[in-house]
C-alpha positions as CSV (number, residue, x, y, z in Angstrom):
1,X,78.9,25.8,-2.6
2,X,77.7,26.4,-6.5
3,X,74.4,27.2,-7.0
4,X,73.5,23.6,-8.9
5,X,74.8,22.4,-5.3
6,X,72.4,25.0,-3.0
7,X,69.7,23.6,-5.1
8,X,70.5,20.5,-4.4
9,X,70.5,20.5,-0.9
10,X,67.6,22.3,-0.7
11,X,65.4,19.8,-2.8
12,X,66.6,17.2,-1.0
13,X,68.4,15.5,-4.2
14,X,69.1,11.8,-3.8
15,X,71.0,11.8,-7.2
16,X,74.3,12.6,-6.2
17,X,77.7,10.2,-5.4
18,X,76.7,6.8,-4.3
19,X,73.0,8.2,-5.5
20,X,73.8,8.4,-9.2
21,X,74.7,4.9,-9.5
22,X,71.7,3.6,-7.7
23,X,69.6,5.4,-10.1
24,X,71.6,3.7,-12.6
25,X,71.7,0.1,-11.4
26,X,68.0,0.4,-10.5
27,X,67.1,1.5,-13.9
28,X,69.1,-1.0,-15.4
29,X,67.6,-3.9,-13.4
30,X,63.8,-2.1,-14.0
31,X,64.4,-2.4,-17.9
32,X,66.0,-5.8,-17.3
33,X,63.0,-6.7,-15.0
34,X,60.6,-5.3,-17.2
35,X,61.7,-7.0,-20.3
36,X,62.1,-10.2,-18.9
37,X,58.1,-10.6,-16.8
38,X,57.0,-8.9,-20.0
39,X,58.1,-11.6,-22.2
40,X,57.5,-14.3,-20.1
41,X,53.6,-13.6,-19.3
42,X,52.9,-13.1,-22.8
43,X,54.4,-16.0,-24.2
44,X,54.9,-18.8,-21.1
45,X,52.5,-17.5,-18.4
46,X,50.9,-21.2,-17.7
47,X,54.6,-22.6,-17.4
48,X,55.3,-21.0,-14.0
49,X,52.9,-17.6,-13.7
50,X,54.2,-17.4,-9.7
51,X,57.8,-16.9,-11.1
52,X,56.9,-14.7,-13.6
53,X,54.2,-13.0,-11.4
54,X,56.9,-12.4,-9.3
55,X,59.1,-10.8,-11.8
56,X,56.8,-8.4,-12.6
57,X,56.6,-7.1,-8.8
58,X,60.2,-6.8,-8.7
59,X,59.9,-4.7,-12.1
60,X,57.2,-2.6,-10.4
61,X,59.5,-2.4,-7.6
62,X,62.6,-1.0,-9.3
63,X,60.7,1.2,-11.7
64,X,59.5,2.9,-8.7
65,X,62.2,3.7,-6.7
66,X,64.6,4.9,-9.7
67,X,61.4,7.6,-10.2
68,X,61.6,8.7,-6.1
69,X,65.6,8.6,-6.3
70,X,65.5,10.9,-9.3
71,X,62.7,13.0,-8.1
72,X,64.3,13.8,-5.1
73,X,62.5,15.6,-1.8
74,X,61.8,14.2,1.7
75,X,58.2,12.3,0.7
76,X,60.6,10.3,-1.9
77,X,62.8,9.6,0.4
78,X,60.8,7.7,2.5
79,X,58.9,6.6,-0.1
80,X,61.9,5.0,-1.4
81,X,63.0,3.3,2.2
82,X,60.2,1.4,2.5
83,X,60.0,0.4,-0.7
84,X,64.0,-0.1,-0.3
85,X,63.0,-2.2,3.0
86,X,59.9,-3.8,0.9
87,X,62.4,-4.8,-1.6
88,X,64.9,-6.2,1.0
89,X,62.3,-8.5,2.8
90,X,60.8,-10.0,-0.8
91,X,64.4,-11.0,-2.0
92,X,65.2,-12.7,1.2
93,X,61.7,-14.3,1.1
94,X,61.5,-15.4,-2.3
95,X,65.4,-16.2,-2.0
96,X,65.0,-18.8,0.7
97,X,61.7,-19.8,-0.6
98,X,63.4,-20.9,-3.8
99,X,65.8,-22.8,-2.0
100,X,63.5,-24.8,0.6
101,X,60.9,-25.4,-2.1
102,X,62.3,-25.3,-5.7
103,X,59.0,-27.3,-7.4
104,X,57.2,-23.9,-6.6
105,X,59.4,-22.5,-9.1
106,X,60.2,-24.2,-12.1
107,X,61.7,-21.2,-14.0
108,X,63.8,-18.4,-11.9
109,X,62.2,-15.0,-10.9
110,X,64.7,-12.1,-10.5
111,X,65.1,-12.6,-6.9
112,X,65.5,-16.3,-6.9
113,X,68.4,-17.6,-4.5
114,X,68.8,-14.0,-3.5
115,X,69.5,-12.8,-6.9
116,X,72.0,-15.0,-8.1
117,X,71.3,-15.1,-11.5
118,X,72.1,-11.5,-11.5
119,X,75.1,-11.5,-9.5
120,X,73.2,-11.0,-6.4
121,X,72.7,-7.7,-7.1
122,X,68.8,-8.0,-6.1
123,X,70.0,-8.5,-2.4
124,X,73.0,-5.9,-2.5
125,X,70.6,-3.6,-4.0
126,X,67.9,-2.3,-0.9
127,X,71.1,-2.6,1.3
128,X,72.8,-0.1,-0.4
129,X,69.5,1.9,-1.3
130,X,68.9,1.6,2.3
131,X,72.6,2.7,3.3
132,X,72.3,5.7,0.7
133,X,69.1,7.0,1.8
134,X,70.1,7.1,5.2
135,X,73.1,8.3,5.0
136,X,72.1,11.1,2.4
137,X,69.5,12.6,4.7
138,X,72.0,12.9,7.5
139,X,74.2,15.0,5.2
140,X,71.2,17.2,4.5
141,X,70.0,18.0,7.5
């Protein structure tokens, strides 16, 4: 093992293999997230705020676990799984809520049917952040 490696291991570094690319899809969909709930507060709030309220969770959401899956460490780890799992049941929630009642939404939030919008990728997201954190702690140990 290289050095950069025993370090790794020993801090518990999430940011490796499958790792590096959740940090990168997570930071992707935080900017995208972001951008979005940050735009549409300030200029369409009274349109649909529980959309765009929405959004703005889901930006919180992703902003935080791409910081615990680059800081790394056991306490970020599980900080990271539930927020993974928190993730996971607010996608399926507002995902079927869109569906079964689509007046309370008359513009999308980022989780809408599951994240179609953006490719689903909302849903497949905490499952494979989920997976990863999992699986990368049982390799560490």
């Amino acid at each position: 093992m290289t050095t950069t490696e025993t370090e790794g291991a020993r801090t518990g570094r999430l940011v490796k293999g499958p790792g590096l690319l959740l940090v990168w899809l997570y930071g992707v969909m935080s900017v995208g997230a972001v951008s979005r709930s940050v735009y549409q507060i300030a200029t369409e709030f009274d349109r649909a705020p529980l959309a765009y309220g929405l959004s703005a969770v889901a930006a919180v959401v992703y902003a935080f676990i791409t910081y615990t899956l680059v800081r790394g460490g056991e306490t970020a780890r599980r900080a990271a799984l539930v927020c993974c799992a928190a993730e996971l049941a607010g996608v399926l929630t507002v995902g079927t809520w869109t569906l079964v009642e689509p007046s309370a939404f008359p513009d999308a939030t980022v989780w809408s049917d599951y994240g179609y919008g953006y490719v689903f990728i909302p849903v497949l997201l905490p499952l494979t952040g989920i997976w990863w954190l999992r699986t990368s702690r049982a390799l560490a140990s």
